[in-house]
N, C-alpha and C positions, 0 to 999 in steps of 0.2 A: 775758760779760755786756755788754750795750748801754751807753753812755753814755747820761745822762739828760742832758736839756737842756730850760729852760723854753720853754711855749709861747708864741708870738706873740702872741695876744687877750689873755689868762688870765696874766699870771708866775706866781701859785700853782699852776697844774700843771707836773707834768713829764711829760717827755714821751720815748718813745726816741729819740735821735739818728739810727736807720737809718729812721724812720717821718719824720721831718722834712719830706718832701713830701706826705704826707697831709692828711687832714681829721681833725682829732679832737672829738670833739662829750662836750660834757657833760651826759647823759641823766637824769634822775629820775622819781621814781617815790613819789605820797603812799599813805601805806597808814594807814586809818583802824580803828581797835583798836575792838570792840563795848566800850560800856562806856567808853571813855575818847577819845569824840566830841572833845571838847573841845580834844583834844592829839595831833593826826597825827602820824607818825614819816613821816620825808623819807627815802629812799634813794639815791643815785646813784652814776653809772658813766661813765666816760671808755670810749666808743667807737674806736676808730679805723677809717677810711674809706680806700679809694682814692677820688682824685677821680673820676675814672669813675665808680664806684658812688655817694659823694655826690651829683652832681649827675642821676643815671637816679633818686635815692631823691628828692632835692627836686623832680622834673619831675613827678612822679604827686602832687606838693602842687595845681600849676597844669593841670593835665588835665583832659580833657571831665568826666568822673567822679573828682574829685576822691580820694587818699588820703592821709591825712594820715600817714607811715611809721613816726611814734615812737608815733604812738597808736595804730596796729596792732601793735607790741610790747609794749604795755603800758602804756608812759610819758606822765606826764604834761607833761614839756616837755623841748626839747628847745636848747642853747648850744652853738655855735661858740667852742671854746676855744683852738684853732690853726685856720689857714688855711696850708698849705701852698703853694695858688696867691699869698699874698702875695711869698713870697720869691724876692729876684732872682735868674734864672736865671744859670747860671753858664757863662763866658764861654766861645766855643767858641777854642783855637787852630789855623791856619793854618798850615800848614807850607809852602813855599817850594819848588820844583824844587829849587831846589839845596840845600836843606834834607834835601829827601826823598832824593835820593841819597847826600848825605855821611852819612845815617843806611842807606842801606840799603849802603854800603859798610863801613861802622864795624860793621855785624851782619855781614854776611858776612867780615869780617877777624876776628873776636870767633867765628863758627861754624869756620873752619880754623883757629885756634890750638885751640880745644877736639877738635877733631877730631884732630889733631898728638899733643895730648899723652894723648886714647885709644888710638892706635895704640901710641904708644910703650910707655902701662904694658899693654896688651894683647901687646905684644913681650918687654917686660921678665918677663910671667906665664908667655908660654911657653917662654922660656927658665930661667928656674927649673924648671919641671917637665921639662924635660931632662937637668936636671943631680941 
């Protein structure tokens, strides 16, 4: 199971820690009861986005032909309750020539000791089923 961790806009939700770069939007939805006019029941729903898809669903907001994408699902409004594009990107490191070889040495000395001691217990099994 995911860690939960609160969102960026909103602290009352949480949110899944693997989803962390998403867009998660808080959807609703009024639903008016015959009879009881006077007293709407609210529904709502935490979406989650890729930013990709959020911003191709916000761009058909500002379009020749305008669509408005929560009120083609049904809803009647629609809150940014994380912003994934807020958070700061995380840092790239840089490895060094000499870096990169003392690491591609340290693997290949790390792949012939493992190699060594397959041979050996594959020596040591065939010798047992000789004896």
């Amino acid at each position: 199971m995911s860690k939960l961790i609160p969102a960026n806009l909103d602290k009352s939700v949480s949110i899944k820690e693997i989803d962390v770069n998403c867009i998660h939007v808080r959807l609703s939805r009024i639903t008016v009861t015959p009879g009881r006019e006077r007293y709407p029941s609210t529904s709502t729903q935490i979406k989650c986005f890729t930013v990709k898809t959020f911003e191709a669903m916000e761009a058909m907001r500002y379009a020749k032909s305008p669509t408005i994408w929560y009120r083609a699902g049904g809803f009647d409004e629609a809150v940014v309750v994380h912003d994934g594009r807020l958070l700061p990107k995380p840092e790239v490191v840089v490895m060094t020539e000499e870096e990169k070889l003392a690491k591609k040495a340290k693997d290949a000395e790390t792949r012939k000791i493992q190699r060594n001691a397959n041979l050996a217990a594959a020596r040591a099994a065939k010798q047992a089923q000789k004896t």
